[in-house]
C-alpha positions as CSV (number, residue, x, y, z in Angstrom):
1,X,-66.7,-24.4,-76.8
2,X,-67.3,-20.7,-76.7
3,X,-70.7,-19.8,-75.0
4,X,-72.4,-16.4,-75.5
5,X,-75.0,-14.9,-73.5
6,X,-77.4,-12.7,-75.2
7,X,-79.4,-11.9,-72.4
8,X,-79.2,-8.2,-71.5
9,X,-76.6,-7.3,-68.8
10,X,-79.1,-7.0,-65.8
11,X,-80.7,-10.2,-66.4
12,X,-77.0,-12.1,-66.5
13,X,-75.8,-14.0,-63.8
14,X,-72.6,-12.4,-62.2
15,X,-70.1,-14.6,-62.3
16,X,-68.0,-14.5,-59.0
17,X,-64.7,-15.3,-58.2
18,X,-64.6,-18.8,-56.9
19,X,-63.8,-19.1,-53.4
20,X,-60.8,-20.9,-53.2
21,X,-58.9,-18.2,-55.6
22,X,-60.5,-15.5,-53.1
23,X,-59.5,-16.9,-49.5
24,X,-56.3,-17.0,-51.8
25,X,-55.8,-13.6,-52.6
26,X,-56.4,-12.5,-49.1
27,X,-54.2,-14.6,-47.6
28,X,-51.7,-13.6,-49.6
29,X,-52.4,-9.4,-48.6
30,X,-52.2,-10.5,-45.0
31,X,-49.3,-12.2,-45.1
32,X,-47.8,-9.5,-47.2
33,X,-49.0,-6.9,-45.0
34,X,-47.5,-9.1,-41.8
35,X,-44.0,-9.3,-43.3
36,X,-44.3,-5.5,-44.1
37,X,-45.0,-4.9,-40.4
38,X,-42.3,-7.3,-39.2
39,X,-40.3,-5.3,-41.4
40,X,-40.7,-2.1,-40.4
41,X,-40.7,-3.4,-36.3
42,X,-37.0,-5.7,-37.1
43,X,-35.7,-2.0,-38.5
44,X,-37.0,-0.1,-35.3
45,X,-35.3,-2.9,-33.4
46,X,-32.1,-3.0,-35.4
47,X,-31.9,1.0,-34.8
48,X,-32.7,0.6,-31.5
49,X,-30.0,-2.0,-31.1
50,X,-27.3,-0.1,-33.0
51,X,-27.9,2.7,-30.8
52,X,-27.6,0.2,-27.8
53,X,-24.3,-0.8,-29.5
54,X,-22.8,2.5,-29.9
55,X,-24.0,3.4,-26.7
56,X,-22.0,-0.1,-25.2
57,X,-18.8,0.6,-26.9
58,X,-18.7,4.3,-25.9
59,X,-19.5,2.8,-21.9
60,X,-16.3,0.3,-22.7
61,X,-14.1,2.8,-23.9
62,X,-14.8,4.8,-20.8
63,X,-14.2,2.1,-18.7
64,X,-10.9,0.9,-19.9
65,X,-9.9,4.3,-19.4
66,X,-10.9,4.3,-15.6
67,X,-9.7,1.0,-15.6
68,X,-5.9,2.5,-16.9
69,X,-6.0,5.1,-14.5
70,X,-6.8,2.6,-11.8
71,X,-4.2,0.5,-12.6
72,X,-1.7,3.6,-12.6
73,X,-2.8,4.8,-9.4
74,X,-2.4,1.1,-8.3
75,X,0.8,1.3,-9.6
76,X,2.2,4.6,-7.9
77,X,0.5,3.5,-4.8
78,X,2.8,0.1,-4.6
79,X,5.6,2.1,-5.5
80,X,4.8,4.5,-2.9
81,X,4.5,1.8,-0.6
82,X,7.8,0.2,-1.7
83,X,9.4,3.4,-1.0
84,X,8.1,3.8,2.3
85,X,8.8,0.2,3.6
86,X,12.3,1.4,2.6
87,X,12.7,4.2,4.4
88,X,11.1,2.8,7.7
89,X,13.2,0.0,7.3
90,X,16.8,2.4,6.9
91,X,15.1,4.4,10.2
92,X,14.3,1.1,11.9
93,X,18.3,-0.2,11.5
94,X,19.9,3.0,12.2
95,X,20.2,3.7,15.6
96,X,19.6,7.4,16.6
97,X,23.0,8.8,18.1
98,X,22.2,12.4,19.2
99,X,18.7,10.9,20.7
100,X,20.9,7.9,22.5
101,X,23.6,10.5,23.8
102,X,21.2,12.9,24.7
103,X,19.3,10.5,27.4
104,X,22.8,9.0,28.3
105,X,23.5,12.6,29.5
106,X,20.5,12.4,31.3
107,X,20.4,9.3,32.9
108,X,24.3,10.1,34.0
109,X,24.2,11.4,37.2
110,X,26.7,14.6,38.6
111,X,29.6,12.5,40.4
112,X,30.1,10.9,36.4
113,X,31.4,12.4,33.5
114,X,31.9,10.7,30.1
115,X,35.6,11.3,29.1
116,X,35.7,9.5,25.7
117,X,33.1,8.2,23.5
118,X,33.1,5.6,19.6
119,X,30.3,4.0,18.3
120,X,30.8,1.8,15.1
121,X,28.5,-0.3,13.1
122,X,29.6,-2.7,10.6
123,X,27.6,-3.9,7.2
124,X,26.9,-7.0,8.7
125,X,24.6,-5.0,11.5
126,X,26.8,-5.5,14.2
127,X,28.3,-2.6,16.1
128,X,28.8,-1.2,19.6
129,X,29.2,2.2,21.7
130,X,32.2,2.3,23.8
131,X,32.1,4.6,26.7
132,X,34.8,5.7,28.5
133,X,33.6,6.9,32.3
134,X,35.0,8.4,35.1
135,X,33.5,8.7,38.9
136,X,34.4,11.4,41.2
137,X,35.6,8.9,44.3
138,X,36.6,5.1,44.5
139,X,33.4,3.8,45.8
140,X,32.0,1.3,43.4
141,X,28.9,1.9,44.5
142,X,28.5,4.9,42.0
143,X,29.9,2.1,39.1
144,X,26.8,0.0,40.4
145,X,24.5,2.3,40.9
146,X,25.1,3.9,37.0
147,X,24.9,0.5,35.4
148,X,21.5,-0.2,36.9
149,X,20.4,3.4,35.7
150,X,21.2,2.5,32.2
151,X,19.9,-0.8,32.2
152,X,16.6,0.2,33.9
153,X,15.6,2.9,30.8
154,X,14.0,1.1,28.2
155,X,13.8,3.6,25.7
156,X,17.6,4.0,26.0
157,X,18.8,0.3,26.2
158,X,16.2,-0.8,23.2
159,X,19.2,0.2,20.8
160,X,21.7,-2.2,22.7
161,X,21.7,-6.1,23.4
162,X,23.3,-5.9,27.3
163,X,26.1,-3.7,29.1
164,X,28.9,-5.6,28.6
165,X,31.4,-5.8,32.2
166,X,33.6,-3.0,32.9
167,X,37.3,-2.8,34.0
168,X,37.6,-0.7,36.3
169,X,41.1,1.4,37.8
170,X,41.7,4.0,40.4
171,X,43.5,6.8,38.8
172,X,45.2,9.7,41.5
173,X,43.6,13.2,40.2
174,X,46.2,15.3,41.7
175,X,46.1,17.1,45.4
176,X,44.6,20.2,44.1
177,X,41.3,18.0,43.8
178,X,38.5,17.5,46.2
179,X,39.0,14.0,46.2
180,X,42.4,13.0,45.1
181,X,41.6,9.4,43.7
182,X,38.9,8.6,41.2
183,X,37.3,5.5,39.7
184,X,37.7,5.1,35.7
185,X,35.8,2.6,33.9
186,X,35.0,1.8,30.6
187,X,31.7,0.5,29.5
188,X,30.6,-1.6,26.3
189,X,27.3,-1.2,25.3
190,X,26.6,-3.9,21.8
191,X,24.2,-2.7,19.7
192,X,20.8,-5.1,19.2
193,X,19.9,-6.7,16.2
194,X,17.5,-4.9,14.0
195,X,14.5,-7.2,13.0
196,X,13.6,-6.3,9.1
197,X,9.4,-6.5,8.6
């Protein structure tokens, strides 16, 4: 059925939009306008986070770059290490000659004089210095005395184990000498183990 109203326009009745279909409509707008602003904020955030990202991955790159040249500098620095545990270790097991002569000179006192000297070492570490002595004089004494000089420097008998006996002969030097006799001996002097570190 179709209904029209004659009444003149100010005298109708305006008809409103029911309520339910109102509430409806701006429901809607708000939750348009809320997924408009969630929008916009999740694309601030997902700049934000790409950004973060980038920012991350350049950090990451740098690091593993450090972290190469650490581990080369790690590297060289074992390999330094190796090289200088080697060379302490070839000081450490050869024994100094001219430093071990040099104080045997020293501790020898005047009335002894070295007439012969060998030192040999073999590959298994073992070795010796053979000394070959003489003493103005037969007085054994001097033997004695020299014996307990060398055995008494520490810095000079840390290279050897013991001083091995001598044998000792009277040999005639010849009239035109002071003292026509003089005491030879020969002395054996084993080197010491070397410990390796």
């Amino acid at each position: 059925m179709i209904e029209i109203n004659l009444l003149p326009p100010q005298y109708r009745t305006v008809e409103r939009t029911p309520l339910p279909v109102f509430l409806g409509l701006i429901v809607g707008l708000l939750l348009i306008g809320a997924a408009f602003v969630a929008y916009v904020v999740q694309t601030k955030r997902g700049v934000t986070l790409a950004q973060q990202k980038r920012g991350l991955e350049l950090d990451i790159q740098e690091k593993k770059a450090k972290a190469a040249q650490v581990d080369r500098i790690q590297r060289e620095i074992k390999e330094a290490r190796m090289r200088i545990d080697a060379a302490t270790r070839v000081a450490q097991e050869r024994t100094p000659w001219t430093r071990v002569l040099s104080e045997f000179v020293d501790l020898r006192p005047p009335y002894i004089w070295l007439e012969s000297q060998a030192a040999r070492r073999g590959a298994d570490g073992k070795g010796e210095l053979r000394l070959a002595c003489n003493a103005r004089g037969t007085n054994l004494q001097r033997y004695t005395e020299f014996r307990q000089r060398l055995r008494s420097r520490t810095n000079f008998m840390y290279h050897f184990s013991t001083i091995s006996g001598a044998r000792l002969d009277v040999r005639l030097t010849g009239e035109q000498y002071l003292e026509p006799k003089m005491l030879s001996f020969n002395l054996t002097l084993p080197l010491a183990k070397v410990e390796s570190h």
